[in-house]
C-alpha positions as CSV (number, residue, x, y, z in Angstrom):
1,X,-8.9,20.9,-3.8
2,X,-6.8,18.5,-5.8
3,X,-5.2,17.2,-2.2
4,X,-8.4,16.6,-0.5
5,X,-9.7,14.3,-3.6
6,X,-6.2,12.3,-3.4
7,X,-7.1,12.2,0.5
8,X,-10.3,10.2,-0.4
9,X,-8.5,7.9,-2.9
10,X,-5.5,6.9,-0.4
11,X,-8.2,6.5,2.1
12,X,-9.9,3.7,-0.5
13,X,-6.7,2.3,-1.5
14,X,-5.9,1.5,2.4
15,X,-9.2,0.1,2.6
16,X,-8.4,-2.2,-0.5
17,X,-5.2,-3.1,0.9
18,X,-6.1,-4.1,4.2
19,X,-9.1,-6.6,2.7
20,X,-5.9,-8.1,0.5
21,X,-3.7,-8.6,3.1
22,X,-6.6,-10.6,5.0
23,X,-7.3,-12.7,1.9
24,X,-3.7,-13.2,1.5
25,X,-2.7,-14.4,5.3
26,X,-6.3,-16.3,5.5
27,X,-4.1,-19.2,2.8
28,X,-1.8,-19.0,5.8
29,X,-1.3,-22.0,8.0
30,X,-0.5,-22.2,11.6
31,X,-2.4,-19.4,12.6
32,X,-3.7,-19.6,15.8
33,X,-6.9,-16.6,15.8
34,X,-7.6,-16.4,12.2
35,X,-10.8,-14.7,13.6
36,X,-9.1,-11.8,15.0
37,X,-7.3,-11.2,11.7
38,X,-11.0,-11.3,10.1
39,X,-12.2,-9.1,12.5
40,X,-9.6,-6.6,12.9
41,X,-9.1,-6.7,8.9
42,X,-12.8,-5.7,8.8
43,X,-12.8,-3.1,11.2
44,X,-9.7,-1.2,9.8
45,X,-10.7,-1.5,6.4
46,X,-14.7,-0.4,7.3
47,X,-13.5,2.5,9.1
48,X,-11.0,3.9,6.2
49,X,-13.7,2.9,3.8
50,X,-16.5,5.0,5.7
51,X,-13.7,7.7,6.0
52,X,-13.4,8.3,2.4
53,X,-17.4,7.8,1.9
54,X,-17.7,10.8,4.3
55,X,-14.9,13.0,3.5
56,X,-15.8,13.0,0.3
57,X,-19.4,13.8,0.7
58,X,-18.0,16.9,2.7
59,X,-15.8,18.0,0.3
60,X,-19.1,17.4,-2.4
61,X,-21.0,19.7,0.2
62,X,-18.6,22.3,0.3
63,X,-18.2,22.4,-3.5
64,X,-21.5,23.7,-4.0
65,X,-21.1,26.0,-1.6
C-alpha cells in the first residue's frame, strides 16, 4: 500500500503549494481580480486537501479490514 500513502501526501503537498502560490502572487501588483485568485486558490487547495483527508481515511478503513 506504499503508493496509496504517497497518493495522500502528493495530494497534501498540492494543497500546500497551491496556498503558496496565492500568498506569493497576492505581493503582486497590477492585478486586476485578486479575489478570484483567493477564491480559486481556496477552492483547489480545499478540494485536494479534503481529498487526501478522505483517501486516507479509506485506506485506514480498509487496513483493518
Amino acid at each position: 500500500m506504499k503508493i496509496n500513502e504517497e497518493i495522500v501526501k502528493w495530494l497534501m503537498d498540492v494543497s500546500k503549494y497551491v496556498v503558496t502560490a496565492v500568498v506569493i502572487s497576492s505581493f503582486l501588483t497590477g492585478l486586476k481580480e485578486v479575489w478570484m485568485i483567493y477564491v480559486l486558490g481556496l477552492l483547489i487547495s480545499g478540494m485536494a486537501f479534503g481529498g487526501a483527508l478522505l483517501y486516507a481515511r479509506y485506506l485506514k478503513i480498509n487496513q483493518k479490514n
